[in-house]
N, C-alpha and C positions, 0 to 999 in steps of 0.2 A: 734419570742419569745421576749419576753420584759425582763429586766435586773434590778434589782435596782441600782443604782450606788449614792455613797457619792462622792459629790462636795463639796472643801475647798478650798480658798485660802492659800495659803503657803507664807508667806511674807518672807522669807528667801528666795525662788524664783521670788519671786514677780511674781505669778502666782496661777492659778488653780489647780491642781490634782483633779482627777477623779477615785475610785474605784469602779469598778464592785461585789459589795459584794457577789454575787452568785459564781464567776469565779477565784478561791484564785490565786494570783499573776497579776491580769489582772489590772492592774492599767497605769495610764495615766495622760497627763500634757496638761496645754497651758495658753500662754498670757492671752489668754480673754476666760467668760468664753464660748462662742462661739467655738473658738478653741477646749476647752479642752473636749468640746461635740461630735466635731467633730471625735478630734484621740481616744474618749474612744469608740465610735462607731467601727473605725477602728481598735483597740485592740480587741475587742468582736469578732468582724468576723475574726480574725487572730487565736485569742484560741480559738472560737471554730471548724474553720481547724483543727487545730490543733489535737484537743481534736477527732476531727470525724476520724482521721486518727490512732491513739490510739486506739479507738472502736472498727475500723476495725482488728486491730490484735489481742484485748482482748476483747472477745464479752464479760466478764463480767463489764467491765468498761460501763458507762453509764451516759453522761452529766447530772450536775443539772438538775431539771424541776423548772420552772417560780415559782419565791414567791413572798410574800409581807411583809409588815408592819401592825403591829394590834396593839392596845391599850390593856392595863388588866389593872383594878383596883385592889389594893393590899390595905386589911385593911379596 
């Protein structure tokens, strides 16, 4: 499955953060923004364990499914 994630530099960290917009709390860091690709990868597959382990005990629970981004013109 594919993820949207927002990429920012944080100059107060002097660093990257990475949020997974789909996965509320799944956020992540790094030096570079190479790193911070890497552990937001690594957050993703951690909540969604997570998240599958959950499911298994509440079948009504049920991960995001995959979204995007879309343009509207307004006016």
């Amino acid at each position: 499955m594919k993820y949207r994630v927002y990429f920012y530099y944080d100059p107060v960290y002097q660093g990257y953060v990475a949020d997974a917009l789909d996965l509320p709390g799944c956020v992540s860091q790094g030096k570079t923004l190479e790193e911070a690709k890497q552990n937001i990868k690594d957050a993703i597959n951690a909540y969604i364990e997570v998240e599958y382990e959950k499911s298994a005990e509440d079948r009504s629970y049920h991960l995001p499914e995959e979204s995007f981004i879309g343009e509207i013109a307004v006016g």
